[in-house]
C-alpha positions as CSV (number, residue, x, y, z in Angstrom):
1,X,20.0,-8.4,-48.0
2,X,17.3,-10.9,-49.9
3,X,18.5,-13.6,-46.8
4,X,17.6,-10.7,-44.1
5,X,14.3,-9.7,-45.7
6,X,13.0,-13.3,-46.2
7,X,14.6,-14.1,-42.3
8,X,12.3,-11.0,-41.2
9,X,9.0,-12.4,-43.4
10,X,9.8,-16.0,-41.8
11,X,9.3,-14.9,-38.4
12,X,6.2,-12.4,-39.1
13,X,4.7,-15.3,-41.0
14,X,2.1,-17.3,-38.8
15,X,2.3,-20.9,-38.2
16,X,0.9,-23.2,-40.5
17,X,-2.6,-24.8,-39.5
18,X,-1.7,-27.9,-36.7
19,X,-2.8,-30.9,-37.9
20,X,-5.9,-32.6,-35.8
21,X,-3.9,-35.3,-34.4
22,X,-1.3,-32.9,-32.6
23,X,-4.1,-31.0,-30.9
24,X,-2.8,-31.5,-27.8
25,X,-5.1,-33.9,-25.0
26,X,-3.6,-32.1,-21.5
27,X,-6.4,-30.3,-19.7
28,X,-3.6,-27.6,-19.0
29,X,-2.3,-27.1,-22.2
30,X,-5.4,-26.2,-23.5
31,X,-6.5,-23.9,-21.1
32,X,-2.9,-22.3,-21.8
33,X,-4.1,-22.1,-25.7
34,X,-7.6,-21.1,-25.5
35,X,-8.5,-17.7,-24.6
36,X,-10.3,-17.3,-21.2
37,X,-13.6,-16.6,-21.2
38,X,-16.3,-15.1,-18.8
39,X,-17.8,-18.7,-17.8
40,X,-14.3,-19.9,-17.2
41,X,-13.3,-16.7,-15.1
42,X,-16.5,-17.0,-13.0
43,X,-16.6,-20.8,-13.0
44,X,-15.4,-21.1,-9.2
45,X,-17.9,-19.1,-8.2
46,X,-20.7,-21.6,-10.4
47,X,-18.6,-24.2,-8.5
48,X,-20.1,-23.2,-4.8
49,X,-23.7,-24.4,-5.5
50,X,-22.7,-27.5,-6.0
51,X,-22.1,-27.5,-1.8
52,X,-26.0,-29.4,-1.0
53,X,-27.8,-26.5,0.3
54,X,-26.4,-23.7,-0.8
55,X,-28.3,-21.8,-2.8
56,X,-30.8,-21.8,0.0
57,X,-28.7,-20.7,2.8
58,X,-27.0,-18.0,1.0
59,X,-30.0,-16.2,-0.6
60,X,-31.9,-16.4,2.7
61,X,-29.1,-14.6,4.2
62,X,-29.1,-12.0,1.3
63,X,-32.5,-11.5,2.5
64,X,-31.7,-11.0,6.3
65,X,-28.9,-8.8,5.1
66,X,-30.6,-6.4,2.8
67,X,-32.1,-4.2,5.8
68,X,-28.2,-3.5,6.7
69,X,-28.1,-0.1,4.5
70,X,-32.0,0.4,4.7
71,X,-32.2,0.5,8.5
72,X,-28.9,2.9,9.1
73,X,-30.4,5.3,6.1
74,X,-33.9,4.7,6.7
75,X,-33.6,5.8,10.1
76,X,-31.7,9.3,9.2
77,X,-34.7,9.7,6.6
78,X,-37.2,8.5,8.7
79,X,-36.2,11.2,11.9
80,X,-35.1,14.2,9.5
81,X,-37.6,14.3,8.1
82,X,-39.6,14.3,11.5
83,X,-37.3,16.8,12.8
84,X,-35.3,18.6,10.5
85,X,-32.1,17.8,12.1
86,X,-29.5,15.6,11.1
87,X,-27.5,15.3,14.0
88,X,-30.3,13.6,15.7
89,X,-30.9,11.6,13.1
90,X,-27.1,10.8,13.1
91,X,-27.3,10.0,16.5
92,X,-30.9,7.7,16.2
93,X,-28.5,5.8,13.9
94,X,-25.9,5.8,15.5
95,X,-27.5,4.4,18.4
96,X,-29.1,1.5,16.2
97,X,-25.6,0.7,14.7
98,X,-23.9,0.5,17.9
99,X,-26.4,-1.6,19.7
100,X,-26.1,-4.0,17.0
101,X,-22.1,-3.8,17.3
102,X,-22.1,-4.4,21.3
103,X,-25.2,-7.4,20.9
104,X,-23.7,-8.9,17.5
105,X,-20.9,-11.0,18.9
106,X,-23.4,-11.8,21.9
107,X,-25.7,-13.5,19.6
108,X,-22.8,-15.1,17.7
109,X,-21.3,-16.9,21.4
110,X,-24.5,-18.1,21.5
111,X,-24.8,-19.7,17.8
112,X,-21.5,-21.4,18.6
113,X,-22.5,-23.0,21.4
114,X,-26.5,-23.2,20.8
115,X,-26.4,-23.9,17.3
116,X,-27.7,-21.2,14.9
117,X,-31.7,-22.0,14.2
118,X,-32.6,-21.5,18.0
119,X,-31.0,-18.5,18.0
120,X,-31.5,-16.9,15.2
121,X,-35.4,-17.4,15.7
122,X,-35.1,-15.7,19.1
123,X,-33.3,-12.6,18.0
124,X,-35.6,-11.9,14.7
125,X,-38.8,-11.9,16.7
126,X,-37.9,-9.5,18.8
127,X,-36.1,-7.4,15.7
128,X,-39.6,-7.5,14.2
129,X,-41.6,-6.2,17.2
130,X,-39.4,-3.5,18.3
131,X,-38.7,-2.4,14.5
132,X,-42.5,-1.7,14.3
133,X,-42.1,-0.7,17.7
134,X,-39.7,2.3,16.9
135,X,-41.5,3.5,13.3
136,X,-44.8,4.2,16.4
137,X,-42.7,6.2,18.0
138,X,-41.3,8.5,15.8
139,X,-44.2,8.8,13.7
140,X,-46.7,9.5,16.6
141,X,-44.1,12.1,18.4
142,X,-43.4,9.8,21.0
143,X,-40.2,11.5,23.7
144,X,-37.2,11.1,22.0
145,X,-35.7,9.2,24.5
146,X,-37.7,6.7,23.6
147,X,-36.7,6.8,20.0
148,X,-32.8,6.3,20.9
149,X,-34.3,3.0,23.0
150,X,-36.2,1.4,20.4
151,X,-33.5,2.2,18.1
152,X,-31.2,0.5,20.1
153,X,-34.0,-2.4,20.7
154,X,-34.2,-2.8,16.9
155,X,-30.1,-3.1,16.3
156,X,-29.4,-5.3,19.3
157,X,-32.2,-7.8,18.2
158,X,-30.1,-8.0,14.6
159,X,-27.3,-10.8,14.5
160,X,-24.7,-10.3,12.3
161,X,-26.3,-12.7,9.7
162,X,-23.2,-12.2,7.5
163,X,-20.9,-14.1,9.5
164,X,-23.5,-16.7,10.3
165,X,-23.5,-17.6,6.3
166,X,-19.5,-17.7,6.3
167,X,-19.3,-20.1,8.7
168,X,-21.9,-22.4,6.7
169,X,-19.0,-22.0,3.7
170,X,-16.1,-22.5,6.0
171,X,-17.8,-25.6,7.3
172,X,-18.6,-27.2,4.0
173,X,-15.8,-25.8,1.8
174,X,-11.9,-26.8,1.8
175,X,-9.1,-24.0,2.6
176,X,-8.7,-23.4,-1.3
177,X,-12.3,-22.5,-1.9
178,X,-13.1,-20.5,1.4
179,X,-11.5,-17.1,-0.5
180,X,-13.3,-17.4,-3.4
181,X,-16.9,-18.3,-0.9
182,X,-15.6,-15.1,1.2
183,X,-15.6,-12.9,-2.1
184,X,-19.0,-14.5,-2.9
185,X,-20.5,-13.1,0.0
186,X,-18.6,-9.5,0.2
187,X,-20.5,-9.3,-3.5
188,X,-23.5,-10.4,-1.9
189,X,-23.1,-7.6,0.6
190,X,-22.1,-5.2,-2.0
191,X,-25.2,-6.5,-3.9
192,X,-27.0,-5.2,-0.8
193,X,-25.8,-1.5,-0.7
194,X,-26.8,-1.3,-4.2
195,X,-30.1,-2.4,-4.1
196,X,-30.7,-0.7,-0.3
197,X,-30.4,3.0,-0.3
198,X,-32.0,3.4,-3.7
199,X,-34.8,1.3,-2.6
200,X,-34.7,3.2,1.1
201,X,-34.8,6.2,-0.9
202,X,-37.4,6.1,-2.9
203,X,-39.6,4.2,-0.7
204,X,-39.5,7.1,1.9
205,X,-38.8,10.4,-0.6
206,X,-41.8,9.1,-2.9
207,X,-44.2,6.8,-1.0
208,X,-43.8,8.0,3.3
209,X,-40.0,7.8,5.4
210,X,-41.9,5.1,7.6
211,X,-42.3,2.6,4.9
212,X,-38.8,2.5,4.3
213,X,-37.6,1.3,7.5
214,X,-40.5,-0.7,7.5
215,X,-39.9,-2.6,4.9
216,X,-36.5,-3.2,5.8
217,X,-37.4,-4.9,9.1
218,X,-40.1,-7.3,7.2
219,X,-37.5,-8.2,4.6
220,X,-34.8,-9.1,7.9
221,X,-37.5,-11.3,9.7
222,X,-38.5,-12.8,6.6
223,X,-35.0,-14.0,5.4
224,X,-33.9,-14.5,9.0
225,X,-36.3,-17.0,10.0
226,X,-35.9,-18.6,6.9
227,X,-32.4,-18.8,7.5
228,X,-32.9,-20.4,11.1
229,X,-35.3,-23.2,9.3
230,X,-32.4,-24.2,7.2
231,X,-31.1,-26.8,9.9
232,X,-28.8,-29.3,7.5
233,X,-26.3,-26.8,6.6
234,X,-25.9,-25.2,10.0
235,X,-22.4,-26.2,11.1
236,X,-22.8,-28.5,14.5
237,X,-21.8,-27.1,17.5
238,X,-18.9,-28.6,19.4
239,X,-19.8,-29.4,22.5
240,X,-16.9,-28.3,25.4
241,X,-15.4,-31.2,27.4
242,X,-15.9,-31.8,30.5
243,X,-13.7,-30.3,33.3
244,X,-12.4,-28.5,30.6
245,X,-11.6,-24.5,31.1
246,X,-14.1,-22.0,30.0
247,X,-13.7,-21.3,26.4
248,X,-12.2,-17.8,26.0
249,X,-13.7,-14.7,23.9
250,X,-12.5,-14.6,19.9
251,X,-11.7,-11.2,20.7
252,X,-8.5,-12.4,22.9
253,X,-7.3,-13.6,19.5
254,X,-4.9,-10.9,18.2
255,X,-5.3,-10.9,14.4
256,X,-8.5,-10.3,15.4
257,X,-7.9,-7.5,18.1
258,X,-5.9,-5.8,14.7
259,X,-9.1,-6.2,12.2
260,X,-11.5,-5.2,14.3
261,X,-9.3,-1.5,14.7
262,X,-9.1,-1.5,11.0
263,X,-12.3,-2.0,10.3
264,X,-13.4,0.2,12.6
265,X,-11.9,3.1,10.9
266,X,-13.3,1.6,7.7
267,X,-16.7,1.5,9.2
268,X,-16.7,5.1,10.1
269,X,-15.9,5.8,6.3
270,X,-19.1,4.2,5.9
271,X,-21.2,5.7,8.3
272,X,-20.1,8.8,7.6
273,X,-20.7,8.6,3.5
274,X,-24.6,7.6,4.6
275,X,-24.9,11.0,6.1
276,X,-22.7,13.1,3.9
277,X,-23.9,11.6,0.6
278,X,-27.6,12.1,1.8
279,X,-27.0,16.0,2.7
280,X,-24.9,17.3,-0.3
281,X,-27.1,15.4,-2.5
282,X,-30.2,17.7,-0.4
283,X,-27.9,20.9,-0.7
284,X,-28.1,20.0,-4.8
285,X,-31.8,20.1,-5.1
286,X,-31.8,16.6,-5.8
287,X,-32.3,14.4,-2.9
288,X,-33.4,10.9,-4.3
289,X,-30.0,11.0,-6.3
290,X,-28.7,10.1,-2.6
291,X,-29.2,6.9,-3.4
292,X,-28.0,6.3,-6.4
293,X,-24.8,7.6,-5.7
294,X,-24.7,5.0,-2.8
295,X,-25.5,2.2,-5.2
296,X,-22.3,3.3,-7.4
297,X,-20.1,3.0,-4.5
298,X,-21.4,0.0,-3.6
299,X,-20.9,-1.0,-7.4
300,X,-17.5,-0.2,-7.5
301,X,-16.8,-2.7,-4.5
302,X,-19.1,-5.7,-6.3
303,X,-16.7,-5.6,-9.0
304,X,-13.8,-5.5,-7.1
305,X,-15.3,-8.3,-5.1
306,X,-16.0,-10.7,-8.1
307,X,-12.4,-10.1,-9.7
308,X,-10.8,-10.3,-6.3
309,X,-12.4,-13.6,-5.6
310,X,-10.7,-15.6,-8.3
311,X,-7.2,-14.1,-8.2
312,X,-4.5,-15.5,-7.6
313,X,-2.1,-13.3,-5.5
314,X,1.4,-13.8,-4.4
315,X,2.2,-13.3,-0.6
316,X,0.3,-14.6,2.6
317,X,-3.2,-13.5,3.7
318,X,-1.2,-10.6,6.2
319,X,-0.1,-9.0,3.6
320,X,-3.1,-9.2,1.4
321,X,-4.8,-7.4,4.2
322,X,-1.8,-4.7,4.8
323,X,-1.9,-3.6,1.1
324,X,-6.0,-3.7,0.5
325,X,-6.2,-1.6,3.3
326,X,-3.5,1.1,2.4
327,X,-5.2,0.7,-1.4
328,X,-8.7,1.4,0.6
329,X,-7.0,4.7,2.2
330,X,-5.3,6.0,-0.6
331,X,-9.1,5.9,-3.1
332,X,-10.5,7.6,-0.5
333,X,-8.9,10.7,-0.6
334,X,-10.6,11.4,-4.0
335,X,-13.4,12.4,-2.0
336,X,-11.7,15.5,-1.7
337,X,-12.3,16.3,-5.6
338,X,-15.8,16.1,-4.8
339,X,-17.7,19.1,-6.1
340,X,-20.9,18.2,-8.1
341,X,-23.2,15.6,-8.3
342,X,-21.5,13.8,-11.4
343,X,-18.3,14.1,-9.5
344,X,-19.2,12.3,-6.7
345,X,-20.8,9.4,-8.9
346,X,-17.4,9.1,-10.3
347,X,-15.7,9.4,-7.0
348,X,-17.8,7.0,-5.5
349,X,-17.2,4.4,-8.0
350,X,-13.8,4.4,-8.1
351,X,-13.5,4.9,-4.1
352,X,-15.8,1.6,-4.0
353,X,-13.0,-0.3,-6.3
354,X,-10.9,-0.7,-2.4
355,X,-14.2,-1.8,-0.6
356,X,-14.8,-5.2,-1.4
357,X,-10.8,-6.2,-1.2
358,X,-9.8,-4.9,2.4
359,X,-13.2,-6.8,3.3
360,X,-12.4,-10.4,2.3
361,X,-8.9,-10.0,2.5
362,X,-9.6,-9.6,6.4
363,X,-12.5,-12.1,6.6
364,X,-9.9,-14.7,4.9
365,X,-7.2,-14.1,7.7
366,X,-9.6,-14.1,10.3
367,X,-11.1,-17.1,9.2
368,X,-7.3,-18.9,8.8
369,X,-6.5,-18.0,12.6
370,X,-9.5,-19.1,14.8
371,X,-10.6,-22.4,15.8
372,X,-13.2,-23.8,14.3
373,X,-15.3,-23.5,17.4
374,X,-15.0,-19.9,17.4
375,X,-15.1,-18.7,14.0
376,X,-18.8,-16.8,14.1
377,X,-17.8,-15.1,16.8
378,X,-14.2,-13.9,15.6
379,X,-16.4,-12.6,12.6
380,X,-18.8,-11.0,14.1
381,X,-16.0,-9.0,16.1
382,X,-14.5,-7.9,13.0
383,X,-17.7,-7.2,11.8
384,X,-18.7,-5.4,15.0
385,X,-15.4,-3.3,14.6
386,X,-17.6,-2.0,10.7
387,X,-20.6,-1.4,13.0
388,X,-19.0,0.5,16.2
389,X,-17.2,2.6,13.5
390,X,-20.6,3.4,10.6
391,X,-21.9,4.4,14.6
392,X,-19.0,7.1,14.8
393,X,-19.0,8.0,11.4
394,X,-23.0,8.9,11.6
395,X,-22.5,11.0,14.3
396,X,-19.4,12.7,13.2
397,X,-20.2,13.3,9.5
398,X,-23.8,14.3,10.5
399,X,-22.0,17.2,13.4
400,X,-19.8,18.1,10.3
401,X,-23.0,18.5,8.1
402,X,-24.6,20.7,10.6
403,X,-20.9,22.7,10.9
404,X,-19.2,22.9,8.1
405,X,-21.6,21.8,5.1
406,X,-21.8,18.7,3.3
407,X,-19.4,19.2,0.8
408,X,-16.4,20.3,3.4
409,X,-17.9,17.1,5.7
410,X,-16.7,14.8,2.9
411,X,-13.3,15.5,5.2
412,X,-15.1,12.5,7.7
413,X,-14.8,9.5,5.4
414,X,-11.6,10.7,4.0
415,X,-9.5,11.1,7.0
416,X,-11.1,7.5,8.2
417,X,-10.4,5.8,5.4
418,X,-6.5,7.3,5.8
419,X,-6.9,5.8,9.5
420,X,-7.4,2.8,8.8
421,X,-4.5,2.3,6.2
422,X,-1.8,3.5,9.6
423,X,-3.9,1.0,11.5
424,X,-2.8,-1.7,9.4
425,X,0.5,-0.4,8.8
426,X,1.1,-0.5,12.3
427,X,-0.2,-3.9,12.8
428,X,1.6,-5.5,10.1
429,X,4.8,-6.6,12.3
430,X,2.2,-8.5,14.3
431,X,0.1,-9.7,12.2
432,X,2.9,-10.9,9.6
433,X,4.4,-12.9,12.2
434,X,1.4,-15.3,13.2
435,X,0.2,-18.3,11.7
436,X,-3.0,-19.8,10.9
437,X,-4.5,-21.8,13.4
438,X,-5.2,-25.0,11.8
439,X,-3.3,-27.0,10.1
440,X,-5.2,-27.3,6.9
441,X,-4.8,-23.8,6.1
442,X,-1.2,-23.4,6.3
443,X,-0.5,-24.5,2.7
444,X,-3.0,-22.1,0.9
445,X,-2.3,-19.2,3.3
446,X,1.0,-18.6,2.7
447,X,1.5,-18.0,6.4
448,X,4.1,-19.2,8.3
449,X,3.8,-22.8,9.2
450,X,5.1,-23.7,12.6
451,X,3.0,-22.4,15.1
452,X,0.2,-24.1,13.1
453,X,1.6,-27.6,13.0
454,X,3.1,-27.6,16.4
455,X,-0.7,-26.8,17.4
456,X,0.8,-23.8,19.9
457,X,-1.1,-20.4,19.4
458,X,1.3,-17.3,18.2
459,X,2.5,-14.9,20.8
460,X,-0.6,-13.3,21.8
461,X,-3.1,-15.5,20.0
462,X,-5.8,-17.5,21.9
């Protein structure tokens, strides 16, 4: 019994103190003794600046990206409160968001094959005068017609700036580190929905609605020219040989085909909380809290973004996307607890948790199956798959307002989020069974490896 007792005490007992000389030298075996740390955690992210010219490039395109939220809200503030109505402000901003979607991979052909600064100086000019152009209108109770044109002026003169900054990291960073610059900049976007409808918000609730969309558009041209000045990082283009046939859209590609429908459904999730969030937080008494609970979401998805980006995780990039996307539907559905203020902050936050991963998981697989030569305009198709559905899910949540009432409308986003998880179910044969489309990529994507080494495109790929 003594023998069992001090057997028991021996292996409670703690080690005795390691001498100084067995501390052991290996990097590893260190790191596997110490305790990890913030700084350590976020150190790949720290890592990234290092690239020459970094820094600049992606907080000028932070800048040209912060009128994303501010235009699409700003405009429903600006023209209810002109009106009254939020089905036509729905559809003003609809219209903005879908001429943006239609013109974004445009602009993005163009920046492959022009190079970037031309283009991106060409399409902010005009995004400044037809911005102004549209506040006129509105505010001096111009036809409405003319409103839904401007509107559509203003969002076709936006390139997609996000996908202009990715392909600066895709062409500077190795396959290991593009994940971790893709989760930088979904943060950087998330970043942006939290600082953009509080700012929208206040700007036009406190100050006048004009100067909210206003100063979106002055922020856009600022960062976007700035972004166009930045020549030494912008990737060069490759030119097309000669005699050689005419280089085919991105969108031919069909991981990229599947995204786009994904995100399409997840774009209408957004669209659609804009409107919804804006009404029941009216139908409260307390509209400027509108934008605060749009902030939270966003917050839940900059979290999710930051932790995401320096995981690990086992399987390929396919299915990565599959299971961030059924994660994204199944949040969602909490919408349907919605029923105070406080509620939906909580809601939102934990809703926004699934934002962040279904973005860069897709972005990643995207960016592992298109040639180089085509890789701003493969994203900006996915990306225009977000826009043409935050153009649907304005319109629809803002007729479901107007219908049903904004708490019952929170139905919209709920159902699209739910979409877009079957979307990716039923794309997963298809999308499991491709491979990346350069050879580089093959070891860190966990993707099959023959199509990319034999240099053949998948069955159905471009």
């Amino acid at each position: 019994m003594r023998s069992a007792s001090r057997a028991i005490a021996a292996r409670l007992a703690l080690p005795p103190e390691r001498p100084a000389e067995d501390i052991p030298h290996s990097l590893v075996a260190r790191e596997r003794e110490n305790p990890v740390s913030p700084r350590t955690v976020f150190s790949p992210y720290v890592r990234l600046f290092a690239v020459p010219g970094s820094p600049a490039f992606s907080f000028a395109g932070w800048l040209a990206r912060l009128p994303m939220p501010i235009l699409g809200l700003g405009a429903v503030l600006l023209v209810e409160g002109e009106t009254g109505s939020y089905g036509l402000a729905g559809a003003v901003a609809g219209a903005l968001a879908l001429s943006s979607s239609l013109a974004g991979p445009q602009w993005a052909r163009a920046m492959d094959r022009r190079g970037q600064g031309l283009i991106l100086q060409i399409a902010f000019t005009g995004y400044l005068v037809f911005g102004v152009a549209f506040v006129a209108a509105v505010v001096l109770g111009a036809p409405q017609w003319s409103w839904f044109v401007l509107a559509a002026l203003t969002g076709a003169s936006g390139p997609n700036v996000g996908s202009v900054v990715r392909a600066r990291w895709a062409d500077a960073l190795d396959a290991d580190r593009r994940q971790t610059a893709f989760a930088f900049e979904s943060v950087v976007d998330e970043v942006v929905f939290v600082i953009g409808p509080p700012l929208v918000t206040l700007l036009a609730t406190l100050i006048n609605p004009p100067v909210g969309f206003l100063t979106g558009v002055v922020i856009g041209f600022c960062g976007g020219t700035w972004l166009a000045r930045l020549r030494d990082t912008e990737p060069a283009v490759e030119p097309a040989e000669a005699g050689s046939p005419r280089r085919r859209s991105a969108l031919a590609n069909l991981t990229v085909l599947l995204v786009a429908f994904v995100y399409l459904a997840v774009g209408t999730v957004f669209g659609a909380m804009d409107v919804v969030v804006v009404a029941y937080a009216e139908a409260e008494g307390a509209p400027a809290a509108a934008g605060l609970a749009l902030a939270v979401y966003a917050g839940g998805s900059l979290v999710a973004g930051l932790v995401y980006g320096v995981l690990k995780l086992p399987g390929s990039l396919a299915a990565r996307f599959i299971g961030c996307a059924v994660f994204f539907g199944v949040a969602a559905q909490l919408l349907f607890a919605v029923d105070s203020l406080v509620s939906l902050v909580a809601v939102g936050f934990v809703a926004g948790l699934a934002i962040a991963p279904v973005l860069v998981s897709g972005m990643s697989l995207v960016e592992s199956r298109v040639p180089r030569s085509a890789l701003t305009e493969a994203l900006t198709w996915v990306v225009t798959g977000l826009t043409l559905g935050v153009t649907a899910g304005s319109a629809l949540a803002g007729a479901g307002v107007d219908a049903w009432g904004a708490e019952t409308a929170f139905a919209v986003p709920a159902v699209a989020a739910a979409l877009a998880a079957v979307l990716a179910l039923a794309g997963a044969p298809l999308l499991l069974r491709a491979g990346p489309a350069r050879p580089e990529d093959v070891a860190d994507s966990g993707e099959p490896a023959a199509e990319a080494l034999s240099g053949r495109p998948s069955a159905g790929e471009s």
